[in-house]
N, C-alpha and C positions, 0 to 999 in steps of 0.2 A: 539425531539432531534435536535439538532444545525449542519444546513452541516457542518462549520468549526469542530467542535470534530468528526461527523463522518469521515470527511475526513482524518483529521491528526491521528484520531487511524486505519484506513486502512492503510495510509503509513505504521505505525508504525510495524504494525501487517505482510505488505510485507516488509517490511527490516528487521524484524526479520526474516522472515522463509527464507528468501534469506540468510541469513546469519546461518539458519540451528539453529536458536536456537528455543528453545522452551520457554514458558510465563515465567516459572519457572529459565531456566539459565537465560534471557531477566532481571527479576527482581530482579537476583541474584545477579547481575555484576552493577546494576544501583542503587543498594542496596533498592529495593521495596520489598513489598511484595508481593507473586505471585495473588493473589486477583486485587489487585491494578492494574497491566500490562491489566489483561480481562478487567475491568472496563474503562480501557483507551482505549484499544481497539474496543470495544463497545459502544462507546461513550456515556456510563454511567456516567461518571466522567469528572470535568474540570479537567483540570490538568496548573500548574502554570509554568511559563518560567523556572523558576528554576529546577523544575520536566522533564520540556521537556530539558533541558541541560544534565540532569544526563542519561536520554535517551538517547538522540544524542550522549553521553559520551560512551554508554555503548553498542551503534550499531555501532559508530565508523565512525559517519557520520556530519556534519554540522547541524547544527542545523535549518538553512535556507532548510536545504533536507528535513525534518518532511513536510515542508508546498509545497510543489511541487504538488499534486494534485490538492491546491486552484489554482493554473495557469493554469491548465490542464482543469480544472471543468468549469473555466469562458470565458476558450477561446470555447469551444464549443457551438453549438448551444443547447437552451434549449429543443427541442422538436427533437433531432435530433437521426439518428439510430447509430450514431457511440458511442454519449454519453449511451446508452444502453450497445453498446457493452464493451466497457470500464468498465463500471462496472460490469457488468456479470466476465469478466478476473481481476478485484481487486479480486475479492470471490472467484477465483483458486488458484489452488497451483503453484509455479512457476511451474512445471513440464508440468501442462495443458496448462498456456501459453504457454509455447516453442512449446508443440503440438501444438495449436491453429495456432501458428505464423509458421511454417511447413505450414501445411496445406495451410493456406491463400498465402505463397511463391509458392506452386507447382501449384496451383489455376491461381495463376497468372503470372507465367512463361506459363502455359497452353493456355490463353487466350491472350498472347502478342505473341503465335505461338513458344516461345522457348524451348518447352518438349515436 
């Protein structure tokens, strides 16, 4: 599998459920077939600028936002524990991140003495 497709079908797959839809309204709106949205998401599939417009069209985002990960991905160190953790929270649900990100605030208000 290609990092590029894996990456831009995890965006895709968190700006959808950030935005509460499922594969099915996702490829409803962007007029795909619901097959089609897992396949991209999954990064089974290329998918063509044009397809990634009607996407962006249909999360209601830039289309330059799909690719926000590659910047993410490259600025980190290769072998590094944050890049770990980063991807561990793409594979949540937003929900868990928020938890996660809780968490790590009371952590560290604890640890700088202010809790």
């Amino acid at each position: 599998m290609s990092d590029i497709l894996e990456l831009v079908g995890a965006r895709i797959k968190d700006l959808r459920k950030l935005r509460g839809l499922s594969q099915e309204a996702l490829a409803e709106k962007a007029g795909f077939n619901i097959s089609y949205i897992g396949f991209i998401e999954r990064a089974e599939r290329n998918i063509s600028m044009k397809n990634l417009e009607k996407i962006a069209g249909a999360l209601d985002v830039g289309v330059y936002e799909l690719f926000t990960y590659l910047k993410e991905q490259e600025e980190l160190p290769e072998e590094s524990t944050l890049k770990e953790v980063v991807s561990m929270l793409r594979e949540r649900d937003p929900k868990d991140v928020e938890m996660a990100r809780n968490i790590l605030v009371e952590i560290f208000r604890r640890m700088d003495g202010k809790g």
